[in-house]
C-alpha positions in Angstrom: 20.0 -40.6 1.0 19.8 -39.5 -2.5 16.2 -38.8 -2.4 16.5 -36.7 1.0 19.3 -34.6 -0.7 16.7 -34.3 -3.9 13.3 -33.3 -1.4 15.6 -30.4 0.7 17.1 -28.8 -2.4 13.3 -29.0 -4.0 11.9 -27.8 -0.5 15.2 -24.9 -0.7 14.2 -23.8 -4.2 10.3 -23.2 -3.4 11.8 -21.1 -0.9 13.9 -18.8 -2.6 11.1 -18.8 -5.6 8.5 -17.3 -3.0 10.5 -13.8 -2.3 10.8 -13.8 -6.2 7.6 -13.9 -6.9 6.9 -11.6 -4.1 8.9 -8.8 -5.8 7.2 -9.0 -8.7 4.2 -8.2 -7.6 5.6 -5.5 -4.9 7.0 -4.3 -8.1 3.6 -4.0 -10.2 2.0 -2.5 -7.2 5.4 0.8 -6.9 4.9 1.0 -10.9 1.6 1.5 -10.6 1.8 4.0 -7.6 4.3 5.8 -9.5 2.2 6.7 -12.0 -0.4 8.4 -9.8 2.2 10.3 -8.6 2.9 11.9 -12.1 -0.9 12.9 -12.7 0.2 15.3 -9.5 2.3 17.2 -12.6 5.1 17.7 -10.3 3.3 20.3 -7.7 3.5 17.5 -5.1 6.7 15.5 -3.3 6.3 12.2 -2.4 7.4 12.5 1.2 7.4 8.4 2.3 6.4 5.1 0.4 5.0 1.9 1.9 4.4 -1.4 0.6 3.3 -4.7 1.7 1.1 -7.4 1.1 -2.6 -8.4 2.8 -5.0 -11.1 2.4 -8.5 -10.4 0.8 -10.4 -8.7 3.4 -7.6 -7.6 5.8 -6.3 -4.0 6.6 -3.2 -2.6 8.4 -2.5 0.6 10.1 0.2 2.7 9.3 1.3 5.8 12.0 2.6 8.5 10.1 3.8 12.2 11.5 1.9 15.2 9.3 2.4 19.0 10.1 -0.7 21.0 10.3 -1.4 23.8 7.4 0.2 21.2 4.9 -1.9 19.5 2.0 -1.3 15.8 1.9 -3.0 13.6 -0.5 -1.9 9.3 -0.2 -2.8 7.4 -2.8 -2.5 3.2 -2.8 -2.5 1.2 -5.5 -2.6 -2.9 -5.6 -0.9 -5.6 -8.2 -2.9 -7.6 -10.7 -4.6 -9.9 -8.0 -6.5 -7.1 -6.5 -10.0 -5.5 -7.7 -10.4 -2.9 -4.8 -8.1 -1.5 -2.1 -9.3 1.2 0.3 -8.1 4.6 2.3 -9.3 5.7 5.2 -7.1 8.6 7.0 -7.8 9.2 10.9 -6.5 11.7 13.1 -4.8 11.5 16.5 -8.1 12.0 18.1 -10.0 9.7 16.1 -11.4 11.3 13.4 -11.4 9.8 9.8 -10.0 13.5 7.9 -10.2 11.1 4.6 -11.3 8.2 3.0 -11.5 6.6 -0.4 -13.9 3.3 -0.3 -14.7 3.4 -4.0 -14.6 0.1 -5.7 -11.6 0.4 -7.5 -7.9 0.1 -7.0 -6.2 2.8 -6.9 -7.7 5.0 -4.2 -6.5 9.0 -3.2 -7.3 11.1 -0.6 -6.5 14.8 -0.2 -6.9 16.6 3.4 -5.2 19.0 5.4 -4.6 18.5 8.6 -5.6 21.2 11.0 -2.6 20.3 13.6 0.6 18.5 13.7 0.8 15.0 14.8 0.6 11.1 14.5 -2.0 10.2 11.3 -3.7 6.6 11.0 -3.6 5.6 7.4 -5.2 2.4 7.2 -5.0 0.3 4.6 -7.8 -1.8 3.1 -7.7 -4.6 1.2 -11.5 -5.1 0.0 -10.9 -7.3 -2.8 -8.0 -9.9 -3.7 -8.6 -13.0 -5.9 -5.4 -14.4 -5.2 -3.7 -14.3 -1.9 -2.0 -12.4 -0.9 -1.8 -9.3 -2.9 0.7 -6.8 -2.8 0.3 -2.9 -2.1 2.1 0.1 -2.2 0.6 3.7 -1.2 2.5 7.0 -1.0 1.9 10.2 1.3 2.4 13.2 -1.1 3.1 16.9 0.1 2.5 20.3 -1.1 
């Protein structure tokens, strides 16, 4: 009995550790995005913030509503397990309108879109050496 007790409290404890550990890379990845938005010097508004985590060599796609005639730029940024994370912007019709695929991790793309609508911003996550790693990437207005 004792050593059931002792194997669900350890099995408990590597559970709440997880989300923990989680955070603190979520975190790295919002510091990090957080400076990119002050090399905007304030002419831009961060208008919505995402973060999440993928496996090396995944992507997700994130729907986002953009008015047309209004610069955007969105910039991602990864924690310490990634090398590279990629942009790619596409418009309700299909068209990429942006991209960023340089090998680096903290990729921006500036567009404006020519109409209003639902925007594709896909994610990329080209390079992780420890999975999964953790992202964050803003859409930024002016």
């Amino acid at each position: 009995m004792y050593r059931t007790f002792t194997l669900i409290l350890a099995v408990l404890g590597m559970l709440t550790a997880a989300p923990h550990a989680q955070t603190r890379y979520v975190r790295q990845a919002r510091v990090q995005l957080a400076e990119i938005a002050r090399t905007f010097y304030g002419d831009w508004e961060q208008t919505t913030e995402y973060t999440g985590a993928l496996d090396h060599d995944t992507f997700v796609d994130v729907s986002v509503w953009l008015r047309g005639g209004t610069r955007y730029a969105v910039a991602a940024t990864c924690d310490e397990d990634c090398r590279d994370i990629d942009l790619v912007v596409t418009s309700p019709r299909g068209w990429v309108v942006g991209r960023d695929r340089e090998p680096d991790d903290t990729p921006v793309v500036h567009f404006t879109p020519v109409r209003s609508g639902t925007y594709r911003i896909t994610v990329e996550m080209a390079s992780c050496s420890d999975n999964p790693c953790s992202y964050a990437f803003g859409v930024f207005s002016r």
